[in-house]
N, C-alpha and C positions, 0 to 999 in steps of 0.2 A: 687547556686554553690558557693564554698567558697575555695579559693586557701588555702594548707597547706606549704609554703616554696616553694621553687623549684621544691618540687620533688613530691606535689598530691593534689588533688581536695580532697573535700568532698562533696557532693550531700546533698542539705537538702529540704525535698519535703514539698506543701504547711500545709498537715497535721501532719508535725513537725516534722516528722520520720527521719533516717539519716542510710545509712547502710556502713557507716563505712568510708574509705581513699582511694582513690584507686588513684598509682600510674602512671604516664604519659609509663613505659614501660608495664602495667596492662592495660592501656585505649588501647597500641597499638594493643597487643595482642587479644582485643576483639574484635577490629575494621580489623586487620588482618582475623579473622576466625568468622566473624561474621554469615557467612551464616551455616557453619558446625556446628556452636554453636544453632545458631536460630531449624534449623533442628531436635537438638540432643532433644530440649528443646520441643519441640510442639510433639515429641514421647513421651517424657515422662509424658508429659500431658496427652494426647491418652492413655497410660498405666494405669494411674491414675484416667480416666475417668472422667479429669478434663478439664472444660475448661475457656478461655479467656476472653471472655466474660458476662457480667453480667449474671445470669439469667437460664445457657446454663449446670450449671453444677448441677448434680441429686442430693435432699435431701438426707442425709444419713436417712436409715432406723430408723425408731422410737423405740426405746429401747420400752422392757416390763415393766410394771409397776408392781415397788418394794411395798413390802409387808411392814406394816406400824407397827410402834409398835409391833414385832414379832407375829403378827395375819396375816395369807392367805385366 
């Protein structure tokens, strides 16, 4: 975690990644509706047929294999 001034963090994870600033009135609001958000977020998951989980979420199907040198 790395304070930016006064007014925001920036989160830097251990595999170097960073997504972005987020402001102390931004942290409230997530911390305010965190359950409505959590909720919104594991539907859309569900939608996606995605999951949380290592492991849990289905192969996409295997493409057909492409014709090589313009021969089929």
């Amino acid at each position: 975690m790395e304070a930016v001034g006064n007014y925001a963090i920036r989160p830097i994870f251990s595999d170097g990644h960073d997504s972005g600033l987020y402001s102390w009135d931004v942290l409230y609001q997530l911390g305010s509706h965190k359950e409505e958000l959590w909720t919104h977020y594991l539907a859309r998951l569900a939608t996606a047929g995605a999951s949380r989980e290592p492991g849990q979420t289905p192969a996409p199907p295997a493409k057909a294999p492409a014709g090589s040198c313009g021969k089929r």
